[in-house]
C-alpha positions in Angstrom: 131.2 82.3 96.5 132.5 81.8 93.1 135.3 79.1 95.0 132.7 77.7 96.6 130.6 76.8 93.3 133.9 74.4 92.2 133.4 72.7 95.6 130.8 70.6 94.1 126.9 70.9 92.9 125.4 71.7 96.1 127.8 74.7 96.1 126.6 75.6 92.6 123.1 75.2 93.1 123.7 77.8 96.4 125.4 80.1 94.2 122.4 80.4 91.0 119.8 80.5 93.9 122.1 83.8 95.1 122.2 85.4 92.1 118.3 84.7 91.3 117.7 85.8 94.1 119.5 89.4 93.4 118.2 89.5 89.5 114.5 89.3 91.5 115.2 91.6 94.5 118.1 94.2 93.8 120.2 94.9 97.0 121.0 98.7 97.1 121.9 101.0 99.6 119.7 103.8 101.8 121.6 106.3 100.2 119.8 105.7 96.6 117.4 106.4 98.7 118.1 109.9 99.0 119.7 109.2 103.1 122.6 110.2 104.7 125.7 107.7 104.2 127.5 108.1 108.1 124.7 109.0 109.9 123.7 106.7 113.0 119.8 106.7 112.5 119.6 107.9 108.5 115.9 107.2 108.4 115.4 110.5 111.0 117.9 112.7 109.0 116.6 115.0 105.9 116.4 113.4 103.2 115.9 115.5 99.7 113.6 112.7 97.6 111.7 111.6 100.0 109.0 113.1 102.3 108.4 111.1 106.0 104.4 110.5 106.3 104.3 108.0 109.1 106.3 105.9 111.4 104.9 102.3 112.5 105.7 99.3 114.6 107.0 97.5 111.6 107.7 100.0 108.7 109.5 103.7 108.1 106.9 105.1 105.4 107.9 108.0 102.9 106.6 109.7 100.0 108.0 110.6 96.7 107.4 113.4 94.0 106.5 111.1 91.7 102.9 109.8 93.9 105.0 106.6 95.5 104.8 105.7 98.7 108.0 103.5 100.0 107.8 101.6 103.5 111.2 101.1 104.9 110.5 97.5 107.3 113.7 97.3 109.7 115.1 94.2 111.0 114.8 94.2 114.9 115.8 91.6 117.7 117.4 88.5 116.8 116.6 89.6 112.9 113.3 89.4 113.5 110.9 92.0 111.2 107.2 92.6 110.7 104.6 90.9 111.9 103.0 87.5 112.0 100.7 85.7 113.9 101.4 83.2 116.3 98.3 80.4 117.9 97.6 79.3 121.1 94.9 77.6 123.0 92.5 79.6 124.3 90.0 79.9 127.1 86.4 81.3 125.7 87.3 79.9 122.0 89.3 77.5 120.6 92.2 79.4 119.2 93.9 83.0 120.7 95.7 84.7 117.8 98.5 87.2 118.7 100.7 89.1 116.5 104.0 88.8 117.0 107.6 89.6 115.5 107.7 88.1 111.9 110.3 86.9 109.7 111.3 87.5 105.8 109.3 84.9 104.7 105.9 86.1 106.7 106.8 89.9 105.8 107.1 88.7 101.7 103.5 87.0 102.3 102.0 89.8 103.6 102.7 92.2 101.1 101.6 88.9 98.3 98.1 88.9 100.4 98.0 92.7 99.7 97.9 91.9 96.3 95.7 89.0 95.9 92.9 91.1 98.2 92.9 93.8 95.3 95.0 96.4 97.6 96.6 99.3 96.8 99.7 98.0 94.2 102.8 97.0 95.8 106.1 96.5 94.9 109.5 95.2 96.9 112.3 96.9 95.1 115.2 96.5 97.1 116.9 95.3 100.2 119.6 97.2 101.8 123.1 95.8 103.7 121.3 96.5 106.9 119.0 94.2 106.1 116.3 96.5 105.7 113.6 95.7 103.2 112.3 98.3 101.0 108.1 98.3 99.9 106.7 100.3 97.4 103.5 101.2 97.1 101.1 104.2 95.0 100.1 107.0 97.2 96.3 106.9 98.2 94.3 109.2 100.1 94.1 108.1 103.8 90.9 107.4 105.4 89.2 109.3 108.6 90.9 107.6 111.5 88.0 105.7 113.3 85.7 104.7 110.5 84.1 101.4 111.3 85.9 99.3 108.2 83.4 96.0 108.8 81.1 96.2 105.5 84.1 97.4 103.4 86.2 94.3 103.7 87.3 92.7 100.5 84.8 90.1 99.3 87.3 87.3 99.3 87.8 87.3 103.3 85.7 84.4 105.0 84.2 85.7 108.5 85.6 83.3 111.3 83.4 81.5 113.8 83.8 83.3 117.0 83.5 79.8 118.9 87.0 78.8 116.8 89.3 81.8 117.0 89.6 85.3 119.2 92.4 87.7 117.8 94.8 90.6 119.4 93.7 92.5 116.2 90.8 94.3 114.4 88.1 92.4 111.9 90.0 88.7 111.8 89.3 86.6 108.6 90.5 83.9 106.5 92.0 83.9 103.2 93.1 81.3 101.2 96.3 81.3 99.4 96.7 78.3 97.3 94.7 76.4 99.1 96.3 77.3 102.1 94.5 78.8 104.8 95.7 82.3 106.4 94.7 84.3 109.0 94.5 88.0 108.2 93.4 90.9 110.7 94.6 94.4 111.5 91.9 95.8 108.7 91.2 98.8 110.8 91.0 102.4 109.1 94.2 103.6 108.7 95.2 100.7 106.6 92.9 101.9 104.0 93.6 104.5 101.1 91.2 105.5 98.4 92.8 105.3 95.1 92.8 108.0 92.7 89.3 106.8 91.2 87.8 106.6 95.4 87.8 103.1 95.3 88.7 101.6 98.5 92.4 99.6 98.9 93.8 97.7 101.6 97.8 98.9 102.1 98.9 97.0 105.7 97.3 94.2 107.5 98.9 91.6 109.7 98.2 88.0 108.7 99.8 84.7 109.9 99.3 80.6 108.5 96.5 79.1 110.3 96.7 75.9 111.8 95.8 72.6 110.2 96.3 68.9 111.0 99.0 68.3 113.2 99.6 71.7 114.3 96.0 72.3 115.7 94.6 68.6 116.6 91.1 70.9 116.7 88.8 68.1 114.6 86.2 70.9 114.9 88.1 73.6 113.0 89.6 71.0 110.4 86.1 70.4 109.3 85.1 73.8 109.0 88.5 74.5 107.0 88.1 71.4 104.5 84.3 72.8 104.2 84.9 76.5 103.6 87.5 75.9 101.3 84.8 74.6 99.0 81.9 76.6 100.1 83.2 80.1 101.6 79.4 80.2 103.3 79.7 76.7 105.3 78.1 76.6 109.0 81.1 75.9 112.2 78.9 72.5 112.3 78.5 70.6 109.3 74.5 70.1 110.0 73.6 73.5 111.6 73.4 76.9 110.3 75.3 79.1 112.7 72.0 81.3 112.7 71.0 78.1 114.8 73.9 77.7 116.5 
């Protein structure tokens, strides 16, 4: 790369962005993990650190002594990882949200939405040669698989009109993230931890860019999304409560 930088300032600008881009997320291997260098699956192997708690459709999770938890997310076909939501039209609403493989990008926002909803603290400390990318997170106390999570939601999710959107996942709501709207679901009970103090944190959801303009041509939605940006309580119809509706 350094060659490259002499090739001219495109080169040079490519080569800064690199090494910000490893000053702000450290690229290290599993084996400071406390894994097995050699071994075909190291993630299944013993490991002396770390404790294995659970094993999802996107993320290897283990605990430390120390109260961390760290969420291995593996890159699977075509470098895909995560999840993310993808849109369609639908039949009995407007919209049909399904969550799909993910990329970098969508797994880095998820884990910023985390944050911004006031979830359990999370951290991304590493990514390793594989192309695994490494989450940590403080150890909570898990909640009773089951336990209907619709009045605990975090106060900054905005309840979707069931006219405009159906989604693959539990309790779908909208967020906005600079002004951006995002669609965030999945907010069933075993992504919840209490924290030492029992307060209630979010620590996995699936989420996903909602559609605007151009992407949706849904005039109904737009309206709704231009309104609720400014008033988190506005109606699906600009003149009619939904309790008329």
């Amino acid at each position: 790369m350094i060659l490259l930088e002499a090739a001219g300032p495109q080169w040079a600008a490519l080569g800064n962005a690199i090494r910000g881009l490893r000053a702000l997320l450290p690229f290290r291997t599993l084996a400071d993990f406390g894994f097995s260098e050699g071994e075909e699956t190291p993630l299944e192997e013993a490991n002396p650190l770390l404790r294995r708690i659970g094993v999802g459709v996107e993320a290897w999770a283990f605990a430390s002594r120390d109260g961390s938890v760290y969420k291995f997310y593996l890159p699977r076909e075509e470098k895909r990882v995560g999840s993310e939501f993808g849109f369609s039209r639908g039949e009995e609403t407007l919209l049909l949200a399904r969550a799909g493989l993910g990329d970098y990008r969508a797994l880095l926002e998820k884990l910023l939405i985390i944050q911004l909803l006031g979830g359990m603290a999370t951290e991304v400390v590493a990514v390793t040669p594989e192309g695994i990318l490494v989450a940590k997170q403080v150890l909570g106390e898990p909640m009773p698989q089951g336990d209907d999570m619709s009045g605990n939601l975090p106060g900054s999710l905005i309840e979707i009109p069931s006219r405009f959107l159906r989604a693959d996942r539990d309790h779908p709501r909208l967020l906005f993230v600079r002004d951006r709207p995002y669609l965030v679901a999945d907010l069933h009970a075993r992504n919840f931890v209490r924290d030492r103090r029992g307060s209630l944190r979010v620590i996995d959801l699936v989420a996903g860019p909602f559609p605007t303009g151009t992407d949706l041509r849904e005039p109904l939605i737009d309206s709704w999304l231009s309104r609720v940006l400014a008033d988190p309580g506005a109606s699906a119809l600009p003149d009619a409560p939904d309790a008329d509706l």
